[in-house]
C-alpha positions as YAML, in Angstrom:
chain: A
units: angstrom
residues:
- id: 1
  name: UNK
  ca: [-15.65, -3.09, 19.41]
- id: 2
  name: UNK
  ca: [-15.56, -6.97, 17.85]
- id: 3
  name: UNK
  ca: [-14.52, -9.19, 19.62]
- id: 4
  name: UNK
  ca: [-11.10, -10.31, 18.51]
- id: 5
  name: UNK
  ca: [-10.81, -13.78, 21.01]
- id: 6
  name: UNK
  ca: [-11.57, -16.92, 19.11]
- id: 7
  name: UNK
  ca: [-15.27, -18.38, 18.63]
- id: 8
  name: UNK
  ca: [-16.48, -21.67, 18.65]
- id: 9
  name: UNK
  ca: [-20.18, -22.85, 18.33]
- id: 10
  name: UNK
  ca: [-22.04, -23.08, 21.63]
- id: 11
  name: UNK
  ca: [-24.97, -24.57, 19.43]
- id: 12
  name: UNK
  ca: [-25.52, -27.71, 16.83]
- id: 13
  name: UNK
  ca: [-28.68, -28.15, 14.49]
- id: 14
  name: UNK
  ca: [-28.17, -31.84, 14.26]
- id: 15
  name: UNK
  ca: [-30.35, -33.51, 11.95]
- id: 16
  name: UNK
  ca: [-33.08, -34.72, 10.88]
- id: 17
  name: UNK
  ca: [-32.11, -34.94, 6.84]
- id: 18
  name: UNK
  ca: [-35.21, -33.73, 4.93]
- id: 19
  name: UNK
  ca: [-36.87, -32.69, 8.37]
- id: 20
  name: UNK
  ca: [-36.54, -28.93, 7.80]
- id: 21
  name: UNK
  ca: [-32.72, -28.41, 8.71]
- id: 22
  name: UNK
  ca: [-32.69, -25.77, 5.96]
- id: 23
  name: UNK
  ca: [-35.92, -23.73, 7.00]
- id: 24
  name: UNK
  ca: [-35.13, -24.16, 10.49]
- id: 25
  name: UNK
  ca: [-31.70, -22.74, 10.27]
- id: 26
  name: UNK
  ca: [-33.11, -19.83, 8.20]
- id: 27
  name: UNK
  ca: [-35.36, -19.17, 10.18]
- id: 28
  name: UNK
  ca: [-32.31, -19.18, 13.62]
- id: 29
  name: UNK
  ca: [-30.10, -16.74, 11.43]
- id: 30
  name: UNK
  ca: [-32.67, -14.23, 10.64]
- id: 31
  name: UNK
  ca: [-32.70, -13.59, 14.79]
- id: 32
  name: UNK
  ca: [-30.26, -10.31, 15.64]
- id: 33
  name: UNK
  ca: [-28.79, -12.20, 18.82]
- id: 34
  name: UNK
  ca: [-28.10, -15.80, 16.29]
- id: 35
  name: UNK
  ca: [-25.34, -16.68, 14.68]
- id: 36
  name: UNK
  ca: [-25.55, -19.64, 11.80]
- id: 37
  name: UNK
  ca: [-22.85, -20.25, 9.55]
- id: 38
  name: UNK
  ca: [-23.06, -19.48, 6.10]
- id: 39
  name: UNK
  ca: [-23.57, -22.82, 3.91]
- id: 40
  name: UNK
  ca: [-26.03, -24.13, 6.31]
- id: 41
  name: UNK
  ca: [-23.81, -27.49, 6.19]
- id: 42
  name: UNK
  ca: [-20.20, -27.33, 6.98]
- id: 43
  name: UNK
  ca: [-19.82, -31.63, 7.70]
- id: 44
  name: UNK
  ca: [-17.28, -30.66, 10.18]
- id: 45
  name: UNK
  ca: [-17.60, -33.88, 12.33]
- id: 46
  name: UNK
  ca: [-18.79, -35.94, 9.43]
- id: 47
  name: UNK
  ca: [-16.45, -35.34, 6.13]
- id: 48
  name: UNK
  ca: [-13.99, -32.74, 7.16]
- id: 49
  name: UNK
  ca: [-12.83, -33.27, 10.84]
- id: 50
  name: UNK
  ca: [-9.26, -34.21, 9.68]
- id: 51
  name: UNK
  ca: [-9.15, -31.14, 8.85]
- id: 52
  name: UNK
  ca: [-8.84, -30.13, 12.74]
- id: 53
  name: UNK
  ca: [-10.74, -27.37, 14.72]
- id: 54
  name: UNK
  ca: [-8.54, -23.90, 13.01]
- id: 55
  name: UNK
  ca: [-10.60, -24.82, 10.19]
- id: 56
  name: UNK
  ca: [-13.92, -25.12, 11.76]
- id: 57
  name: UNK
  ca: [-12.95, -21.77, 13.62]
- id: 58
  name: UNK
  ca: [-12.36, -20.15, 10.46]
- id: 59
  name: UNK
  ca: [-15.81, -20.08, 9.54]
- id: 60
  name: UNK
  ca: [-17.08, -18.54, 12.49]
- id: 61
  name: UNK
  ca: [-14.89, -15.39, 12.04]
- id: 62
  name: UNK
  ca: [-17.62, -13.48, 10.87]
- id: 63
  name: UNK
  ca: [-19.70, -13.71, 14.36]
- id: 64
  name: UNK
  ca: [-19.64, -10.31, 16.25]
- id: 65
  name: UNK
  ca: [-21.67, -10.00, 19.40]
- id: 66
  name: UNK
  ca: [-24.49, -12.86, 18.63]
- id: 67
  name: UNK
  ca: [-24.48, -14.77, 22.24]
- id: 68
  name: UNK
  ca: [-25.80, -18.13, 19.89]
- id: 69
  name: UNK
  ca: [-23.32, -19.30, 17.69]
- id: 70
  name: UNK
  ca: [-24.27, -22.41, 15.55]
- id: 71
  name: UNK
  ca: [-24.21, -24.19, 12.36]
- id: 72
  name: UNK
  ca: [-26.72, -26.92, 11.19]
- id: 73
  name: UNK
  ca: [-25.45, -30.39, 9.79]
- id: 74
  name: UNK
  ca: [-28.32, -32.81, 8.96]
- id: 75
  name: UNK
  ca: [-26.52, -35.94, 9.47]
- id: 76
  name: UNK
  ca: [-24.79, -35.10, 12.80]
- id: 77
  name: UNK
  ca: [-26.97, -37.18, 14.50]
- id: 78
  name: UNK
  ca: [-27.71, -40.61, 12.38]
- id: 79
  name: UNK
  ca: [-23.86, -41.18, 11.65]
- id: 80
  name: UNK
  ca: [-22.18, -43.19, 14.86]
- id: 81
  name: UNK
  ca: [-18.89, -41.51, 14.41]
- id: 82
  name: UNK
  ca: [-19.93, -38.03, 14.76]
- id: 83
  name: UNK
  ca: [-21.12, -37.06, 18.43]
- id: 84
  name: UNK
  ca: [-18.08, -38.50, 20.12]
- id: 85
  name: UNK
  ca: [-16.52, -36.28, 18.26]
- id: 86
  name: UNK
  ca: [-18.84, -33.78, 18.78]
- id: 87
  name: UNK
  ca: [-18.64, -33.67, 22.82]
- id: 88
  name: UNK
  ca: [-14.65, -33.75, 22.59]
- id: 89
  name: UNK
  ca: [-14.61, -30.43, 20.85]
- id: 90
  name: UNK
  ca: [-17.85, -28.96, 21.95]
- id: 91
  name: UNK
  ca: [-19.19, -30.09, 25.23]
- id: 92
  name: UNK
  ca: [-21.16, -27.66, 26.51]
- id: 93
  name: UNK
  ca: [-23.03, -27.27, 23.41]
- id: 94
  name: UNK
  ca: [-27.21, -27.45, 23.14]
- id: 95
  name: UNK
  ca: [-28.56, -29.52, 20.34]
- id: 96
  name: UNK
  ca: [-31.22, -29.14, 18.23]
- id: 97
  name: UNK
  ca: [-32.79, -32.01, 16.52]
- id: 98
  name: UNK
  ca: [-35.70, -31.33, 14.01]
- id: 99
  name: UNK
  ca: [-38.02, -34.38, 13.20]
- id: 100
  name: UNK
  ca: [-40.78, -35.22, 10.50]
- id: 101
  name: UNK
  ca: [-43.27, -37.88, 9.96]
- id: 102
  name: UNK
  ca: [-40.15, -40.64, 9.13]
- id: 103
  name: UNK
  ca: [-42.74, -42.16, 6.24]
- id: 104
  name: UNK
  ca: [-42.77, -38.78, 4.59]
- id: 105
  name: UNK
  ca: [-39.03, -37.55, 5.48]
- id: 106
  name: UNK
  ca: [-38.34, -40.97, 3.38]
- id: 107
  name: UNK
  ca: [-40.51, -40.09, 0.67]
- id: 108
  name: UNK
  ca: [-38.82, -37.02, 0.47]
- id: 109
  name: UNK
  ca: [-35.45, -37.99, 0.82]
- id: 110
  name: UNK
  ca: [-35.82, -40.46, -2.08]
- id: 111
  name: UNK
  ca: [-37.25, -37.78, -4.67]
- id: 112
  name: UNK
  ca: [-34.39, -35.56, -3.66]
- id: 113
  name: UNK
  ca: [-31.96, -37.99, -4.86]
- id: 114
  name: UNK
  ca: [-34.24, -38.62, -8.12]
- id: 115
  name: UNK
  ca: [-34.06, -34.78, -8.92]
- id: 116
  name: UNK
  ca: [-30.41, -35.09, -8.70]
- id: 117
  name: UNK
  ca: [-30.06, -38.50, -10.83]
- id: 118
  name: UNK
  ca: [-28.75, -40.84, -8.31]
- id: 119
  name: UNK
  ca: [-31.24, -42.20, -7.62]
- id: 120
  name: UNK
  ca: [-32.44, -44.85, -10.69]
- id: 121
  name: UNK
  ca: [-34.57, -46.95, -9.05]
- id: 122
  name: UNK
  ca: [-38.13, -46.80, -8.13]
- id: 123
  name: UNK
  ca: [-39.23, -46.21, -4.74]
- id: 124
  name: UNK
  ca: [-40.62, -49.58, -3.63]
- id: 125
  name: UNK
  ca: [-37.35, -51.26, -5.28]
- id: 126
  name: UNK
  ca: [-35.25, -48.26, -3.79]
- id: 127
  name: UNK
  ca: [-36.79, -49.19, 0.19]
- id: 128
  name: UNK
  ca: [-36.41, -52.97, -0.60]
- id: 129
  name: UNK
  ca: [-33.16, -53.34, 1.26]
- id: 130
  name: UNK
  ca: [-33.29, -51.57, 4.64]
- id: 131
  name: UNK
  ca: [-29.75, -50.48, 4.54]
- id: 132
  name: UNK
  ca: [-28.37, -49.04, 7.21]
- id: 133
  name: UNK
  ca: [-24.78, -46.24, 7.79]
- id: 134
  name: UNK
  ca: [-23.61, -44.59, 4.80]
- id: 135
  name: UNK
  ca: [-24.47, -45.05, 1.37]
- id: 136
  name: UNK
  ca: [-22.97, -47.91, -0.27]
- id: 137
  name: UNK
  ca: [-23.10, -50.50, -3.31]
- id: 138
  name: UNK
  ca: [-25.23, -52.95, -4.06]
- id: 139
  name: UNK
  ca: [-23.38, -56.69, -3.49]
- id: 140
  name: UNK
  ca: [-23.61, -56.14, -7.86]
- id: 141
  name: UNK
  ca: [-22.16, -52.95, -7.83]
- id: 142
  name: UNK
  ca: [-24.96, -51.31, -9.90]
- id: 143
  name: UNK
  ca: [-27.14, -49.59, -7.37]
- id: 144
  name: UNK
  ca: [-26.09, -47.49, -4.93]
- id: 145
  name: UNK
  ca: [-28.14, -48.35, -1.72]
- id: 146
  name: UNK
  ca: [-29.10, -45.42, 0.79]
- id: 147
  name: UNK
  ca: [-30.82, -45.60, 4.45]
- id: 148
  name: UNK
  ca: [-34.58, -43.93, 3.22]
- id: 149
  name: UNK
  ca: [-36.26, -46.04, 5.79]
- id: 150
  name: UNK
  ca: [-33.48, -46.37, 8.54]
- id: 151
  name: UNK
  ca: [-32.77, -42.46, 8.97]
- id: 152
  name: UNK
  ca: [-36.33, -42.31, 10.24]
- id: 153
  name: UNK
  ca: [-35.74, -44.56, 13.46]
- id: 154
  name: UNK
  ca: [-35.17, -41.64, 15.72]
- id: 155
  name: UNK
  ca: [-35.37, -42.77, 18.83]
- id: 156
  name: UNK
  ca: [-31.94, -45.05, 18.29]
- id: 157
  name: UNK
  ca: [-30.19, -41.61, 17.05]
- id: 158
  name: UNK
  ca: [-31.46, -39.51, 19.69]
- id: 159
  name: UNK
  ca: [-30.75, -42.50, 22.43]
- id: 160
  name: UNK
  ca: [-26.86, -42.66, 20.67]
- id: 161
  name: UNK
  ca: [-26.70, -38.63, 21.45]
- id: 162
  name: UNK
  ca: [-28.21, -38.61, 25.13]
- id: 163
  name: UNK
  ca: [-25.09, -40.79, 26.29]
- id: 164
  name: UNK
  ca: [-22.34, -38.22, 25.56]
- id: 165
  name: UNK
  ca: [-24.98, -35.27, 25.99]
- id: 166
  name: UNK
  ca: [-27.90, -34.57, 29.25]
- id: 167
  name: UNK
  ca: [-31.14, -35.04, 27.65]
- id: 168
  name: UNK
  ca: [-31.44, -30.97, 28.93]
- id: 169
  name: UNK
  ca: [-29.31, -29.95, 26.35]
- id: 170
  name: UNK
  ca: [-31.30, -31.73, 23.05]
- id: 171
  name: UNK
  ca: [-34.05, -29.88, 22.48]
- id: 172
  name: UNK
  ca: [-36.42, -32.01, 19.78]
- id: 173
  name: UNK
  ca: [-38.93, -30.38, 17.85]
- id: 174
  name: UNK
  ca: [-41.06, -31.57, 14.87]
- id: 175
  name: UNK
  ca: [-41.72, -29.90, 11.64]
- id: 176
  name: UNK
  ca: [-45.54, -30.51, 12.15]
- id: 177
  name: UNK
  ca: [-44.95, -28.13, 15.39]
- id: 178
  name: UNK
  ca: [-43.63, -25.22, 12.80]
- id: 179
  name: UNK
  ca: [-47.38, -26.15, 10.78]
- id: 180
  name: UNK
  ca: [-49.12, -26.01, 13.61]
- id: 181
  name: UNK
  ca: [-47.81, -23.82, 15.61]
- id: 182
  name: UNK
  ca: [-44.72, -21.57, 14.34]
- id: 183
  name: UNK
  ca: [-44.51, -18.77, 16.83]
- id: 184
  name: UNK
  ca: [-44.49, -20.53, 20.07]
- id: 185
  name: UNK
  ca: [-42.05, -23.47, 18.00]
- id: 186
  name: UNK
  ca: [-40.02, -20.26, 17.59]
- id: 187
  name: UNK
  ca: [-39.74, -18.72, 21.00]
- id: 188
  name: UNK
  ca: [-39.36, -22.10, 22.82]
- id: 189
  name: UNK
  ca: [-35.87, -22.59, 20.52]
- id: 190
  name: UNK
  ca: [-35.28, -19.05, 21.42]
- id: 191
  name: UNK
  ca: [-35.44, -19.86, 24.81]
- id: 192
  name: UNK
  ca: [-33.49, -22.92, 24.45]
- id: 193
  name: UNK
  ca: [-31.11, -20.84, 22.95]
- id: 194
  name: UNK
  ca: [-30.87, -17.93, 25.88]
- id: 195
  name: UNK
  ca: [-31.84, -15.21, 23.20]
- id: 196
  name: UNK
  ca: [-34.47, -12.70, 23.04]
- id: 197
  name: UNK
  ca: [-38.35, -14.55, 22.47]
- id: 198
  name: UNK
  ca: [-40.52, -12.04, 21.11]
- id: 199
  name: UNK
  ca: [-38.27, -11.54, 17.53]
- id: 200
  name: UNK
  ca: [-40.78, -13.55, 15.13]
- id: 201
  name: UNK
  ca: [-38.34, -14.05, 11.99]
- id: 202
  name: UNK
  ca: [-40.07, -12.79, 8.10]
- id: 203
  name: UNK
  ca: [-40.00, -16.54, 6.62]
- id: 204
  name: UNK
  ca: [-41.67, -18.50, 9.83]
- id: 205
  name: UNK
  ca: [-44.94, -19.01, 7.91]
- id: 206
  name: UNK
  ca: [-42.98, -20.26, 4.53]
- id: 207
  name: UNK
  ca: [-43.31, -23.84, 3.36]
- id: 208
  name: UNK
  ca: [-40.21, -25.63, 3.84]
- id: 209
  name: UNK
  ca: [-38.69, -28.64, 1.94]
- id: 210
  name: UNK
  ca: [-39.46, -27.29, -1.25]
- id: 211
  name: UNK
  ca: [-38.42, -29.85, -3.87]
- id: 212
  name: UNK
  ca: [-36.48, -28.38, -6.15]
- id: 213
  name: UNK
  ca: [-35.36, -29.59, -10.01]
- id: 214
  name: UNK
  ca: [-32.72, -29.59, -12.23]
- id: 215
  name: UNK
  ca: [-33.36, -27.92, -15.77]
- id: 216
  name: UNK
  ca: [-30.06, -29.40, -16.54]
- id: 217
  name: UNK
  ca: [-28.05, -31.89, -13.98]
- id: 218
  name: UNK
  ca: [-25.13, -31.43, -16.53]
- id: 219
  name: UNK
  ca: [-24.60, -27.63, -16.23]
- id: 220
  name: UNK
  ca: [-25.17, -28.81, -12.42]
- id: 221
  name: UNK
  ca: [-22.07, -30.78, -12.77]
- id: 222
  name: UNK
  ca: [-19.66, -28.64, -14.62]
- id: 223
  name: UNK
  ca: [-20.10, -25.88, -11.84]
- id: 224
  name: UNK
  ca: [-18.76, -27.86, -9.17]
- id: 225
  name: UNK
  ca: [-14.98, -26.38, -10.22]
- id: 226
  name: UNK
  ca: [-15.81, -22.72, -10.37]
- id: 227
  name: UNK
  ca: [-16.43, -20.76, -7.38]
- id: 228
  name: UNK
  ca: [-19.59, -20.65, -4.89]
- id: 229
  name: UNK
  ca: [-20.44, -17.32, -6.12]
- id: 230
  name: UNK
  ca: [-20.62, -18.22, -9.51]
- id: 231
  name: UNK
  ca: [-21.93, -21.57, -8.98]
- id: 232
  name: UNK
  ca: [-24.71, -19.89, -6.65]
- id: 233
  name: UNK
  ca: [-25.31, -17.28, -9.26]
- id: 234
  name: UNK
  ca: [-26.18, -19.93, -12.64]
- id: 235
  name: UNK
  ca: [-27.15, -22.33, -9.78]
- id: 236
  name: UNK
  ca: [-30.51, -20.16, -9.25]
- id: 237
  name: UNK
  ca: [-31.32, -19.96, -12.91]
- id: 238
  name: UNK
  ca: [-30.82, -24.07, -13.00]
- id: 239
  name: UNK
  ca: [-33.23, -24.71, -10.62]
- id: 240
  name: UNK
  ca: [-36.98, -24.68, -10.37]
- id: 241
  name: UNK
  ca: [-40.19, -25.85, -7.90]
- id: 242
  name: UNK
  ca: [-41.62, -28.63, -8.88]
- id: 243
  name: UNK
  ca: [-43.88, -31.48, -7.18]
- id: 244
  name: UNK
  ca: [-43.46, -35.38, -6.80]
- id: 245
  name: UNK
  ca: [-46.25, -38.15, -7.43]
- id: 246
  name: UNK
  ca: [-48.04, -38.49, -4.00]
- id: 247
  name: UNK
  ca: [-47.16, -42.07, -2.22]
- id: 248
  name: UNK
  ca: [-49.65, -44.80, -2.97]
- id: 249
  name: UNK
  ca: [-51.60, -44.95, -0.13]
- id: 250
  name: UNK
  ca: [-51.42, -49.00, 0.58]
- id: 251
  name: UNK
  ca: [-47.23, -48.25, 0.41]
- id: 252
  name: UNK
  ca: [-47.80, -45.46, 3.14]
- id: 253
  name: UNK
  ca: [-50.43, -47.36, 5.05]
- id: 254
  name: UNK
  ca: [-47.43, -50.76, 5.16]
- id: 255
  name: UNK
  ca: [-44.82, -47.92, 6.01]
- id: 256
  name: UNK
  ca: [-46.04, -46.62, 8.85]
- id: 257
  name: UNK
  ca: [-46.61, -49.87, 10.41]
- id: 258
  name: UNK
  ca: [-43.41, -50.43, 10.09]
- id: 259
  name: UNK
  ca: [-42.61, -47.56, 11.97]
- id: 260
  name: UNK
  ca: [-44.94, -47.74, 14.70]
- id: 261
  name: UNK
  ca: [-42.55, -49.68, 17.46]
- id: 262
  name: UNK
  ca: [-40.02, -46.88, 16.72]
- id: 263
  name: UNK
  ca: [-42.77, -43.97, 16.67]
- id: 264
  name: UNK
  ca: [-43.78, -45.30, 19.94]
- id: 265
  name: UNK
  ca: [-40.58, -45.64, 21.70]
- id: 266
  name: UNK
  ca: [-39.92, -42.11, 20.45]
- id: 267
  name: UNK
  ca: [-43.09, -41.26, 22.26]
- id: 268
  name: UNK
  ca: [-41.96, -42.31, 25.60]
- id: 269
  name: UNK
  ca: [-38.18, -41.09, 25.14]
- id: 270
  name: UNK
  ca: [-39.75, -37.57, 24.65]
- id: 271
  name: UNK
  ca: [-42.98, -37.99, 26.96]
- id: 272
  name: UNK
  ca: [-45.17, -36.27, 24.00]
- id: 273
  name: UNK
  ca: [-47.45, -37.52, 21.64]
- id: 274
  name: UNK
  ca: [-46.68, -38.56, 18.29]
- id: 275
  name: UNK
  ca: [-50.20, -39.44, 16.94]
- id: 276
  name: UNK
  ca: [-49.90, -36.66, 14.57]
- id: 277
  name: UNK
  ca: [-47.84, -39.13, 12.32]
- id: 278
  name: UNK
  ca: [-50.18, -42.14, 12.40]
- id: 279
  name: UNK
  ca: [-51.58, -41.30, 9.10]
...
């Protein structure tokens, strides 16, 4: 028989954006003892939390006997206002924080806003200003501004989330591990996660962060009033793969020295090595 008592998440896939939240939380749903929200990102903490915890509820009402119950919000752990939050409603809940090279996850990040136009500017121009927070305007009010560079400094984020949570309930892993490595990647979340190890899910070996473009961005925007299913349904026909210019390799070489104090403080915060991302 369901159970009829009320659920709540007991896990949080909390970032990193363009990291492999997506794949990763595939990948956690396809297990028989998992539990991930449909939507992948429900911004409960982020966008929606005036919206109070009956509404989060609600869209676990589909979870039957799965003992890991989670959902997977990529910017849960960059935005300051979330994990207070977070540990209020949830504080027994183990984390999940998937990193990438931070040069590349910026690279990535800034094509994904090009594919969906907003985004004008070109990359070096785009990474001029290290902004950090939220997205905001230009001091001209022309260009919107976003943190490409700034979501990368992990070790700050993960610091900001190891003072409301013990550092035994974050459980880091790198998308490099999943290319490297998938099936022990896999079993060590498992095991994170108290569920059974040996399940080995169908789409562990598939590339994730795909880029994806628009054949049209306006049919994109007049399906945002219908509903999911219908914007899901043209949605699939409106999209397809496509690649983005490779960085120039003096920009990476400059970006990744930038990075290196926060690479290696990240190094010692986890006690592993990170010299997979020096090039």
């Amino acid at each position: 028989m369901r159970d009829q008592s009320p659920r709540m998440p007991n896990f949080l896939i909390i970032g990193a954006m363009r990291s492999g939240t997506t794949f990763l939380a595939r990948c956690l749903a396809s297990h028989p003892d998992i539990f991930v929200a449909s939507g992948k990102e429900l911004h409960f903490f982020d966008v929606h939390f005036e919206k109070g915890p009956e509404w989060y509820q609600r869209k676990f009402s589909q979870v039957r006997n799965e003992r890991a119950i989670g959902e997977a919000t990529q910017s849960y752990m960059y935005l300051d206002s979330v994990v207070p939050r977070m540990v209020t409603l949830l504080p027994n809940a183990r984390l999940i924080a998937i990193l990438r090279n931070p040069v590349d996850r910026a690279y990535s990040h800034y094509w994904f806003h090009r594919a969906l136009g907003i985004e004008k500017q070109e990359f070096l121009e785009a990474i001029a200003e290290d902004h950090k927070g939220p997205p905001h305007l230009s001091k001209d009010g022309r260009t919107m501004l976003f943190p490409y560079l700034d979501r990368g400094r992990y070790v700050y984020q993960l610091q900001k989330v190891s003072q409301y949570y013990p550092k035994e309930r974050l459980k880091v892993v790198l998308l490099e591990d999943f290319r490297s490595s998938p099936e022990e990647t896999y079993r060590s979340l498992c095991n994170f996660l108290g569920v059974e190890e040996n399940y080995e899910p169908p789409d562990l070996r598939k590339p994730a962060n795909k880029y994806l473009t628009f054949r049209s961005l306006a049919v994109r925007r007049f399906l945002r009033p219908f509903p999911k299913i219908i914007r899901n349904m043209v949605g699939r026909l409106n999209v397809q793969k496509s690649s983005y210019p490779r960085l120039d390799p003096a920009v990476r070489r400059s970006l990744l020295e930038r990075f290196e104090i926060e690479n290696k403080e990240l190094e010692a915060w986890l006690g592993r090595d990170l010299s997979i991302w020096q090039s």
